[in-house]
C-alpha positions in Angstrom: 23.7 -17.0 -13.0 21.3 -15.1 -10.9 19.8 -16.9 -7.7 16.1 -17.1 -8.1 14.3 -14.4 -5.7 13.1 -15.8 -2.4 9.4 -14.9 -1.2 8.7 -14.0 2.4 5.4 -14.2 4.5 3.1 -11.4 5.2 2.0 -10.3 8.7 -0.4 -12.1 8.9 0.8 -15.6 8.2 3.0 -14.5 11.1 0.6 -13.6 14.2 -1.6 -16.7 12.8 1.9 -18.7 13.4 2.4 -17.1 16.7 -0.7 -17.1 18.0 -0.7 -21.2 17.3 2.4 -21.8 19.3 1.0 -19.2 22.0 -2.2 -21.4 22.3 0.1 -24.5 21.9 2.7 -23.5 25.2 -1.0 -22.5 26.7 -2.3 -26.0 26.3 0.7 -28.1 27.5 2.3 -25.9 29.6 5.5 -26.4 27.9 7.7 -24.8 25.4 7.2 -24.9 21.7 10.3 -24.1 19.4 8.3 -24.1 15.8 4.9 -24.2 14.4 3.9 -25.5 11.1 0.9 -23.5 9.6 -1.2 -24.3 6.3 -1.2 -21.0 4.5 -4.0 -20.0 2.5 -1.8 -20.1 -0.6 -1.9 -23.9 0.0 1.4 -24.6 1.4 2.8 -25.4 4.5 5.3 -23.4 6.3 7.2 -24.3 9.9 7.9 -21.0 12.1 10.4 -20.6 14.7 9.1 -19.0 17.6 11.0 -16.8 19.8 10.4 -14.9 23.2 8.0 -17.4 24.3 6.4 -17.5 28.1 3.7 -19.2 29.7 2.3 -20.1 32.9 -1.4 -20.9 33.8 -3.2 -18.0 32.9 -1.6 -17.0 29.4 1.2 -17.7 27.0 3.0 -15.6 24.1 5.6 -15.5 21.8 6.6 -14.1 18.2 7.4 -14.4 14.6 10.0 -12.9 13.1 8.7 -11.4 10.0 10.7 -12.3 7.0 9.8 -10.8 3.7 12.3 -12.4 1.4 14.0 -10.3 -1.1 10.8 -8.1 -1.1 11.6 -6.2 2.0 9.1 -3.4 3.3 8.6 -1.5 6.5 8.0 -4.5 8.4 10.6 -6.7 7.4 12.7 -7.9 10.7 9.8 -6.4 12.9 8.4 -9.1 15.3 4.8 -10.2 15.4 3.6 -11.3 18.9 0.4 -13.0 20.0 -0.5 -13.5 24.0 -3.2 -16.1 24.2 -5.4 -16.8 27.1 -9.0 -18.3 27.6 -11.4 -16.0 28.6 -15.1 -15.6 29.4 -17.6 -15.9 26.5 -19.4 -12.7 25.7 -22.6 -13.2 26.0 -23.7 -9.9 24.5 -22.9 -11.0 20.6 -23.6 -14.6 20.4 -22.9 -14.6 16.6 -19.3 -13.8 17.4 -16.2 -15.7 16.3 -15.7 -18.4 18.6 -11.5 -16.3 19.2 -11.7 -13.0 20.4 -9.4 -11.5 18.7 -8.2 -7.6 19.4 -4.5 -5.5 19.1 -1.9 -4.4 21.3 1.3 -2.2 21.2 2.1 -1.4 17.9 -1.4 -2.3 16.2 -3.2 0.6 14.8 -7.0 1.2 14.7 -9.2 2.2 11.8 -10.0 5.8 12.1 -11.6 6.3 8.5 -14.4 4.5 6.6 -13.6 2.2 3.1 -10.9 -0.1 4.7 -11.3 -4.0 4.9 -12.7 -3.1 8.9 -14.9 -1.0 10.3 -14.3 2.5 11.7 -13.2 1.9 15.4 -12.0 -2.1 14.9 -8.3 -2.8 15.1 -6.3 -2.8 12.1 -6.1 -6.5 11.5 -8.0 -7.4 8.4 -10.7 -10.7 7.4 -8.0 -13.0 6.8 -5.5 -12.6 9.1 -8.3 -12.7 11.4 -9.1 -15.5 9.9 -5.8 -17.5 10.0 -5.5 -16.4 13.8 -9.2 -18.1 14.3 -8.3 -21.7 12.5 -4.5 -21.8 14.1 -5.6 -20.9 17.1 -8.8 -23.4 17.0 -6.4 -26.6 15.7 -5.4 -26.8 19.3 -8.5 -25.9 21.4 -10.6 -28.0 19.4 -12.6 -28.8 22.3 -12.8 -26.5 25.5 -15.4 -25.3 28.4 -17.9 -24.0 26.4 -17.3 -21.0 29.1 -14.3 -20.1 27.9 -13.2 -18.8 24.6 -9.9 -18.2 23.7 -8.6 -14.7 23.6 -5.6 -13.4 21.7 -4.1 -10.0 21.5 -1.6 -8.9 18.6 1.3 -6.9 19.0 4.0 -5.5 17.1 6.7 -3.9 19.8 8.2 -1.1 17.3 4.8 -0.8 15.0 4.5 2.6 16.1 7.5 3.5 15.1 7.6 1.7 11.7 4.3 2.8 10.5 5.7 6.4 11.0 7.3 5.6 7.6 4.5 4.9 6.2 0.6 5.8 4.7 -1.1 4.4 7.4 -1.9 7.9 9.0 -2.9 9.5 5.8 -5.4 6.1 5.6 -6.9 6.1 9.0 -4.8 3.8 10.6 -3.4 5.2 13.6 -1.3 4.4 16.6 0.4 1.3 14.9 1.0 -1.0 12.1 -2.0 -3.5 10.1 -1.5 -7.1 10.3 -2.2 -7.7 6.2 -2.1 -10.3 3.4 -4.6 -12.8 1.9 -2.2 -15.4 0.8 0.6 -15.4 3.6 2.8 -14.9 1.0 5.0 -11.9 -0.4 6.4 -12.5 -3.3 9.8 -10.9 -4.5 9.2 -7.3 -6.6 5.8 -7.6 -6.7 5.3 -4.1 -5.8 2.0 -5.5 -4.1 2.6 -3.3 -1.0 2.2 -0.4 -3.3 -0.2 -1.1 -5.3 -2.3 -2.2 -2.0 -1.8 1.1 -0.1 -2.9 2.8 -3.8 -6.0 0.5 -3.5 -6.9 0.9 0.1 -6.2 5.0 -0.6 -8.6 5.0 -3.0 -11.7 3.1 -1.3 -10.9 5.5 1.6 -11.2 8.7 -0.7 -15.0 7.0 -2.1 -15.8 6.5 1.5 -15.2 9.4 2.7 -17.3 10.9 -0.9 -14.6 12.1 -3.0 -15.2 11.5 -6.6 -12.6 13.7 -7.7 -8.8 12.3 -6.4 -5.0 13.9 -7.1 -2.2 11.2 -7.7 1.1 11.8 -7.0 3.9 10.5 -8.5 5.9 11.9 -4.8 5.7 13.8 -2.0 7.0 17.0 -3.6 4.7 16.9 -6.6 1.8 16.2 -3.7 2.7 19.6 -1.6 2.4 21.2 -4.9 -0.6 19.8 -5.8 -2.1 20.6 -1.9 -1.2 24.4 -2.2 -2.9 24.2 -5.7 -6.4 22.1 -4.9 -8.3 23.0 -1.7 -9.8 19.2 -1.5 -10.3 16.6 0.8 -7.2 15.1 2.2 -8.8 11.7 1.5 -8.8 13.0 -2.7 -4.7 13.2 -2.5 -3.9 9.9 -3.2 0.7 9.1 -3.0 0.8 6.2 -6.4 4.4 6.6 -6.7 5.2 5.1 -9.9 2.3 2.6 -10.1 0.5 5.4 -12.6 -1.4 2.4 -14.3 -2.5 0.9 -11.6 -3.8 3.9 -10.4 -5.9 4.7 -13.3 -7.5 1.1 -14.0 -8.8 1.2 -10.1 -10.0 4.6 -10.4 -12.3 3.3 -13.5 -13.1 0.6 -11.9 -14.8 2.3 -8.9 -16.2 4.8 -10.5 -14.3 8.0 -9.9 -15.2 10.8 -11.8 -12.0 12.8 -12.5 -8.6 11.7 -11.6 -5.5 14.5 -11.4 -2.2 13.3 -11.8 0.5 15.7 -10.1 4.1 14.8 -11.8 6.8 16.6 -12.5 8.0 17.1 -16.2 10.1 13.9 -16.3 7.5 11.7 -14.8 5.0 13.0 -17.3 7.3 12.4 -20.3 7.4 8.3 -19.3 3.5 8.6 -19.0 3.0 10.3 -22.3 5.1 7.8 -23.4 2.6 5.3 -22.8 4.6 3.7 -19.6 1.7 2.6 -17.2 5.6 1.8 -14.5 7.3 5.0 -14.7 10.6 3.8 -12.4 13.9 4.0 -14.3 14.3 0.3 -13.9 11.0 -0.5 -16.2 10.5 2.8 -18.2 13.0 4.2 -20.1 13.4 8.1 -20.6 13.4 8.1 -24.7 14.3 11.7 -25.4 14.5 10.6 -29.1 10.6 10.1 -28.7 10.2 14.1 -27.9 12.6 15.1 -30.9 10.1 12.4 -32.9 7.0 14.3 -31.1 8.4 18.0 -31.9 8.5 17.2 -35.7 5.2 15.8 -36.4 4.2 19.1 -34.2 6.2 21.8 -36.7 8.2 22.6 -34.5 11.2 25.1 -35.7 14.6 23.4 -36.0 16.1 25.8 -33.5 13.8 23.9 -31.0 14.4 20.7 -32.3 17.8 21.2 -32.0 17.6 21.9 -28.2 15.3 18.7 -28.1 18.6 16.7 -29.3 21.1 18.1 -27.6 19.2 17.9 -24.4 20.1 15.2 -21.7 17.3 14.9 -19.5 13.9 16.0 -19.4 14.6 18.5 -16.6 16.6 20.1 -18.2 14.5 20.5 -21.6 12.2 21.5 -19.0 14.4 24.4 -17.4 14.9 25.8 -20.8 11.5 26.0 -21.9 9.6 26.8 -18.9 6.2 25.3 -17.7 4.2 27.4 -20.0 5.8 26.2 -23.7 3.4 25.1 -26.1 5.8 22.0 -26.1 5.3 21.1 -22.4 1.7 21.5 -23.4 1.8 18.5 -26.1 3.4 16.5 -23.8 0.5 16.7 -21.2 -2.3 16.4 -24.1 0.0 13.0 -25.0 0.2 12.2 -21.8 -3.6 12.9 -20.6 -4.6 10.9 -23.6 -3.0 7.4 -21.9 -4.6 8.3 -18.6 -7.8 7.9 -20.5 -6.8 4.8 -22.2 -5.9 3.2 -19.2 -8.9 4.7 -17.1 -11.7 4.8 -19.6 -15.0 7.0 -18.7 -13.0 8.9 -16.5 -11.8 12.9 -17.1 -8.2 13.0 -16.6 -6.1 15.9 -16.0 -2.0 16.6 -15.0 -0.6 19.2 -12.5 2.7 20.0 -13.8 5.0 20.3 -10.7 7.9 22.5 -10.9 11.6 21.1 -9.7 11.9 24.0 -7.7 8.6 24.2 -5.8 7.1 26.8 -7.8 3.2 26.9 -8.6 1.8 24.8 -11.0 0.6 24.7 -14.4 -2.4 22.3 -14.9 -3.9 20.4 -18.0 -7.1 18.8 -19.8 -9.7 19.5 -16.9 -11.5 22.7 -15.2 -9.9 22.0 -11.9 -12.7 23.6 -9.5 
């Protein structure tokens, strides 16, 4: 019997949890060992604290990130939080009563159509706001002076968020301190489908209305020699093709491209909105089924059956077979299901680099 999955906790939950035992150590002027913290999913979680140090002026210490059988880039990293009270700006008095601002390993928002402003650091509302309400459970009453301050930190984040989207976003220098619930839950895909969404509000902001999703990175160079756009319209879904399309109708872009190669397009033409191998089955039986209905000659059919993968039906026909065709107009044809009022088009990447053959729109 399989064990059930374990969730983790996002970034966030875990610089609100640090920066409460920060402010605690601050306070009392001793050491704290764990913290509990009321997430905004409505439980409560206790989090060891490690590294900590205090004296007078500041305290800090981190939160080992745990993303339970989940795992992403930040999985292991450690979230830190140095507290110390500070001087009220007076220049804002409409400010949050925590001043709240990043350090090593925290990007900054470079780009407009992310959850903060161009400029701001990459720590979005509700983290923010988890730091404010942790960190104000123990200064509940203080000079009204002072405020307290709090800087996030992430040692390695600029390492990590070299393996990820966060340059291609607008977040540079460092990792974002995410999440709305404080909790990850296990092969949810939600990191995905979250980078897919903040890719897309970044391509609106910066006024594309035409975007390119790729189902990888070498269908994306393809698609980059081929399209001279924006490099906010090249959007990286991975497999999430579904997702993709539903959030482009949803905000309104005009024409979405999807750049696959021919294996990829068969799962999408077969109406799989998840093209991995674990959810979407390669049913070559469907082609043969296709072919038929199509008139195909039975030399071709026969070379439909006796192939093993869709590559290497692919090899044998070439890019520019009326078959390969009918498999883009299937395939375009669910793109427009699942994004309705949208024009939809495919960029057939080759295995091999070559140029590509496109489908179903003018592609200006």
């Amino acid at each position: 019997m399989r064990r059930p999955l374990r969730f983790g906790y996002t970034t966030g939950a875990c610089a609100a949890a640090a920066a409460k035992g920060a402010a605690l150590m601050l306070r009392d002027q001793r050491p704290v060992e764990a913290v509990e913290l009321t997430l905004p999913a409505g439980m409560t979680v206790t989090f060891p604290l490690h590294g900590q140090r205090f004296d007078r002026a500041s305290a800090a210490c981190g939160v080992i990130k745990d993303a339970g059988d989940d795992p992403d880039v930040t999985n292991g990293c450690e979230v830190r939080a140095e507290v110390r009270q500070g001087k009220r700006p007076f220049e804002n008095p409409g400010q949050s009563p925590v001043v709240i601002s990043g350090g090593t390993g925290i990007g900054r928002v470079t780009k407009p159509g992310l959850a903060v402003p161009v400029g701001a650091w990459a720590i979005n509302p509700v983290p923010r706001r988890m730091i404010t309400e942790a960190v104000l459970e123990v200064f509940t009453a203080h000079d009204a002076l002072l405020t307290p301050h709090v800087i996030i930190s992430i040692p390695d984040g600029v390492e990590r968020a070299g393996r990820t989207l966060n340059a291609r976003l607008g977040i540079i220098g460092g990792l974002s301190i995410l999440g709305t619930t404080g909790i990850v839950t296990p092969v949810s895909h939600q990191a995905w489908t979250d980078t897919i969404d903040t890719a897309l509000q970044v391509a609106l902001a910066a006024g594309c209305r035409q975007v390119v999703a790729s189902t990888g990175r070498s269908s994306e160079a393809i698609a980059e020699r081929h399209l001279a756009w924006a490099e906010e319209a090249f959007i990286l879904m991975g497999d999430h093709v579904g997702h993709l399309a539903a959030a482009c109708a949803r905000h309104g872009v005009r024409e979405l491209i999807v750049a696959a190669q021919f294996a990829k397009l068969v799962k999408i033409a077969c109406g799989h909105p998840q093209t991995h191998a674990a959810v979407a089955d390669l049913d070559l039986a469907t082609l043969c089924g296709w072919g038929r209905a199509a008139g195909l000659d039975a030399a071709l059919i026969k070379r439909l059956e006796l192939a093993h993968t869709a590559r290497e039906l692919y090899q044998q026909l070439g890019p520019r077979h009326p078959f390969i065709a009918l498999v883009a107009a299937r395939a375009i044809a669910c793109l427009q299901e699942w994004a309705p009022g949208v024009r939809c088009g495919v960029l057939l990447a080759g295995y091999a680099g070559e140029p590509a053959v496109t489908f179903g729109t003018s592609f200006e």
